[in-house]
C-alpha positions in Angstrom: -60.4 -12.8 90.5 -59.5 -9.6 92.7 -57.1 -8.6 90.3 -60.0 -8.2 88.1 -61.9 -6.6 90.3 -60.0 -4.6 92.4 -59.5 -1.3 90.3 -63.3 -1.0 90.1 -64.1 -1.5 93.8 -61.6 1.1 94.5 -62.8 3.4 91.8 -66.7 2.6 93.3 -65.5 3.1 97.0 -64.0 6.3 96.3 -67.2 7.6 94.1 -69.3 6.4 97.1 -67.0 8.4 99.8 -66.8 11.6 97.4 -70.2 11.3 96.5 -71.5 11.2 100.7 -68.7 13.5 102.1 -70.4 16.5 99.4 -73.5 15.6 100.1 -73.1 15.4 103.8 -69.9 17.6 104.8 -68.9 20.9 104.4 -65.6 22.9 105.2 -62.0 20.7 105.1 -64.4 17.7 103.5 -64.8 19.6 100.5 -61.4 18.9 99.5 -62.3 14.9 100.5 -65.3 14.9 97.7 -63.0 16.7 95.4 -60.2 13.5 95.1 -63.2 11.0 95.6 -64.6 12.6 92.6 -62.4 13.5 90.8 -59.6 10.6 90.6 -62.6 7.7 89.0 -63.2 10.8 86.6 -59.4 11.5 85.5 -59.1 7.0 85.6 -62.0 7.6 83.2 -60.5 10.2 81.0 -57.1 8.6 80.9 -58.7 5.5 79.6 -60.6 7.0 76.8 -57.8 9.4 76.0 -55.2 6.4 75.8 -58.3 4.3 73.6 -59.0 6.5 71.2 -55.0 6.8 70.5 -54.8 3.3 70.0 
């Protein structure tokens, strides 16, 4: 069961973290918001990309 669920609790955990740190940070935790954001967004893209070549 974690291997199914592991990927998206990571994925959630890092959209949680990016999500509060550019909410509630500024400065250096710009760049923390930035890869909590943006790694579950390229996942994302990856996945539809490699889906709709399929």
């Amino acid at each position: 069961m974690s291997r199914v669920w592991g990927m998206p609790i990571v994925l959630t955990v890092l959209s949680l973290v990016g999500l509060v740190t550019g909410l509630l940070a500024d400065g250096a935790a710009d760049v923390v918001s930035w890869i909590g954001l943006g790694v579950p967004a390229a996942v994302a893209t990856w996945h539809l990309v490699r889906g709709m070549s399929s």
